[in-house]
C-alpha positions in Angstrom: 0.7 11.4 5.3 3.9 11.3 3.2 6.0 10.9 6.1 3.9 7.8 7.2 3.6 6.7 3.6 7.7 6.5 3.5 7.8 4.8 6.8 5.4 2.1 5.5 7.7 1.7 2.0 10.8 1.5 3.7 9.7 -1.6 6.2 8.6 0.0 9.3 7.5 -2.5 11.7 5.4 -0.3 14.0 4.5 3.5 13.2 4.3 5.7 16.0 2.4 8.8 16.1 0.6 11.3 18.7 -2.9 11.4 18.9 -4.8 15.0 20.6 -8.2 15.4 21.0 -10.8 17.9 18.8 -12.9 19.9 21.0 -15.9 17.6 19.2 -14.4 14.4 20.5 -12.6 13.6 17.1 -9.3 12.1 17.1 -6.0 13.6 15.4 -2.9 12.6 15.0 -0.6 15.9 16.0 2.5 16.3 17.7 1.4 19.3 19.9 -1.7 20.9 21.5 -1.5 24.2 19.4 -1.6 24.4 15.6 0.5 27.0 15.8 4.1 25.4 14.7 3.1 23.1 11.9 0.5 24.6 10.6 -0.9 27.7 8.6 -3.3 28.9 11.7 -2.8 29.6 15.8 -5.1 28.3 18.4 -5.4 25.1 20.8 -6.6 22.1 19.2 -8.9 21.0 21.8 -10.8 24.4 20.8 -11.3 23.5 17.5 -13.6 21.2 15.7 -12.8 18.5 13.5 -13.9 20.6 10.5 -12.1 23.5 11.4 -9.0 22.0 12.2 -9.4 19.8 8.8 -9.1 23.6 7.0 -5.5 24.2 8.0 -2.3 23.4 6.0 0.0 21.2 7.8 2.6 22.5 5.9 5.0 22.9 8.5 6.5 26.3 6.6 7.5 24.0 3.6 5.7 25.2 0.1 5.5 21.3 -1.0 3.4 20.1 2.0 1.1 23.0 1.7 -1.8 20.6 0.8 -1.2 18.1 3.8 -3.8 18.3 6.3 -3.7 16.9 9.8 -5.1 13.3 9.6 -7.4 11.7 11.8 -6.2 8.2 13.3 -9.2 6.6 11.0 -7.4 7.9 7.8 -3.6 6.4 9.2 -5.4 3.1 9.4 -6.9 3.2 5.6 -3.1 2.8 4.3 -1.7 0.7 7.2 -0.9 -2.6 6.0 -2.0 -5.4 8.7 1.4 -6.5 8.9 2.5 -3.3 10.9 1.0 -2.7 14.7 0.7 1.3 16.1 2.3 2.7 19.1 0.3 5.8 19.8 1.3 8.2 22.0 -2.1 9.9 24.0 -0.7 13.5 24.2 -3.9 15.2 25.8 -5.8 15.3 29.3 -9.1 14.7 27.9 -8.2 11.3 27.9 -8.6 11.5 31.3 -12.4 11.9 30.7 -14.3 8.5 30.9 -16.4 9.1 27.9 -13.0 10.6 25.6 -11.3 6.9 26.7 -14.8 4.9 26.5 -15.0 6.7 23.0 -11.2 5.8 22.1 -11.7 2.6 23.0 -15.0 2.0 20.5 -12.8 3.9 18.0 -9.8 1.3 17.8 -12.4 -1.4 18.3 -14.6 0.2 15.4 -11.4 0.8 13.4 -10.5 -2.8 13.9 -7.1 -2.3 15.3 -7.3 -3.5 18.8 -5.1 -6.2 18.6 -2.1 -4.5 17.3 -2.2 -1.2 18.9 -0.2 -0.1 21.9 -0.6 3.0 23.7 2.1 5.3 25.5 2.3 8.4 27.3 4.8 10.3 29.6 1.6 10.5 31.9 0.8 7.2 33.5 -2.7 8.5 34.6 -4.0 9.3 30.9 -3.1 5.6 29.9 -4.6 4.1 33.3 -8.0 6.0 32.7 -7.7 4.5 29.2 -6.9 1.1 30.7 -9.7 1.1 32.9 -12.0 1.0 29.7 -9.8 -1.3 28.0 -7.6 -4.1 30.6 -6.1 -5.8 28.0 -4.7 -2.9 26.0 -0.9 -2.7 26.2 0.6 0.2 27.6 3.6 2.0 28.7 5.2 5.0 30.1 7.9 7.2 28.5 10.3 8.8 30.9 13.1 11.0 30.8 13.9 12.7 33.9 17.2 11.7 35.1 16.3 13.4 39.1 13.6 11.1 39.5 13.9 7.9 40.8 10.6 6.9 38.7 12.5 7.7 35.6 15.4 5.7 36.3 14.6 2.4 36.7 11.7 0.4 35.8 8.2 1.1 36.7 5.9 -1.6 37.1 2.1 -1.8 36.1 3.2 -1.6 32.3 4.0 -3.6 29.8 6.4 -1.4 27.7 8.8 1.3 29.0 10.4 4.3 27.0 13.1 5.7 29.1 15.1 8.3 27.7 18.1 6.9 26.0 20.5 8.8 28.7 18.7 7.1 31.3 20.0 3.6 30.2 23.3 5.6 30.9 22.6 6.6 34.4 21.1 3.1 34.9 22.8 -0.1 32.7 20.9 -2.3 34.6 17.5 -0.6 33.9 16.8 -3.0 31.1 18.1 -6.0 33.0 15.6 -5.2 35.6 12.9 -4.4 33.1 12.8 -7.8 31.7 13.0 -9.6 34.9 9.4 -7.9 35.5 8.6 -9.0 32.0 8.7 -5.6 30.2 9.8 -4.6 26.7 12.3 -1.5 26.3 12.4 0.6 23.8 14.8 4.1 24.5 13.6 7.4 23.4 16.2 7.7 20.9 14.8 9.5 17.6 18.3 8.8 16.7 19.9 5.7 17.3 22.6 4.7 15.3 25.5 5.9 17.4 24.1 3.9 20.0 23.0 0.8 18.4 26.4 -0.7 20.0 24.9 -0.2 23.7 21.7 -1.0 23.1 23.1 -4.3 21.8 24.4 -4.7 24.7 21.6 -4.3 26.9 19.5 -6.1 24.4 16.7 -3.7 24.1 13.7 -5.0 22.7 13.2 -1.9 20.0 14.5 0.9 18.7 13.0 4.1 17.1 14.0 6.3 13.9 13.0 9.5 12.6 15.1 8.3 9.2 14.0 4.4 9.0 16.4 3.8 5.5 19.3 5.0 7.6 18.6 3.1 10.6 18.0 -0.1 8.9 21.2 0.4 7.2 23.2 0.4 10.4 21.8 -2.3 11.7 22.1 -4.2 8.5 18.7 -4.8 7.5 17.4 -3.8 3.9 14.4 -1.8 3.8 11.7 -3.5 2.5 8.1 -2.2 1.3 5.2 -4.0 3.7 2.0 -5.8 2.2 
């Protein structure tokens, strides 16, 4: 919560989170699939219920956080201003289950978010099952294998495509391509600022930031508090 709380005050125009599934069928928003590295507890997730995972500290070994408790994606959306969309990355196989992406689906319907939510994944198959239920949800692929020829240029079948930042090394003309197909690019690059120069140049559509005041800075854009 503060983290997402700071991103909103300091103008973010999209907050990006993972989402995992509860072994109920809740959903989370959590980086990994254990509990074990930013929380007070060990276990999978996807063995847990919703009420037993809402017990642990998410803490993350810092005293300050230790009342911070891993949010569901309904509790992100109370304090989201409308002016700012979600990329949400589906970390988790169950979305490969019809009724977990059926159930997703209802939830961003229910949660009334739909229109300005994007989802993401470095596994094309979870967001296709999810697109099945859902055609006209964007969606896109994050890759970051430089070996594989999938990785290093442009895939189609989505509308948004997070290649690595070193792949737009290996391959300048990955976002030339990309837009020709009518894609958005936006590297995996928590952060950018020594590459905003390149990126320029390529004329990426977006960029991420795990430190939004210092990112606006280099690009010369004041942070701002959204409404």
């Amino acid at each position: 919560m503060p983290a997402f709380r700071q991103a909103i005050a300091e103008g973010a125009d999209v907050i990006e989170t993972d989402v995992q599934v509860t072994s109920d069928g809740e959903f989370v928003l959590i980086h990994d699939g254990e509990v074990d590295r930013t929380t007070d507890s060990t276990g999978r997730l996807d063995r847990m219920t919703l009420v037993a995972v809402k017990k642990l500290s998410a803490f993350y070994g810092r005293k300050e956080f230790s009342s911070e408790r891993i949010m569901t994606l309904g509790e992100l959306v109370k304090i989201l201003p409308a002016s700012i969309a979600l990329l949400l990355e589906v970390k988790s196989d169950r979305f490969l289950e019809k009724e977990i992406a059926r159930r997703f689906v209802a939830e961003l319907d229910r949660l009334g978010i739909s229109e300005r939510t994007a989802l993401v994944s470095f596994s094309l198959d979870r967001i296709l099952a999810i697109r099945s239920i859902d055609p006209a949800i964007p969606i896109g692929r994050i890759t970051h294998k430089p070996w594989k020829l999938d990785h290093i240029r442009p895939q189609k079948g989505v509308e948004m495509l997070g290649p690595a930042w070193y792949l737009l090394v290996f391959n300048p003309f990955y976002v030339r391509v990309a837009h020709q197909h009518g894609q958005m690019v936006c590297p995996l690059d928590s952060q950018p600022e020594r590459r905003l120069w390149y990126y320029k140049l390529l004329g990426v559509d977006a960029v991420i930031s795990n430190d939004l005041a210092r990112t606006l800075r280099a690009i010369g854009r004041t942070a701002r508090a959204q409404v």
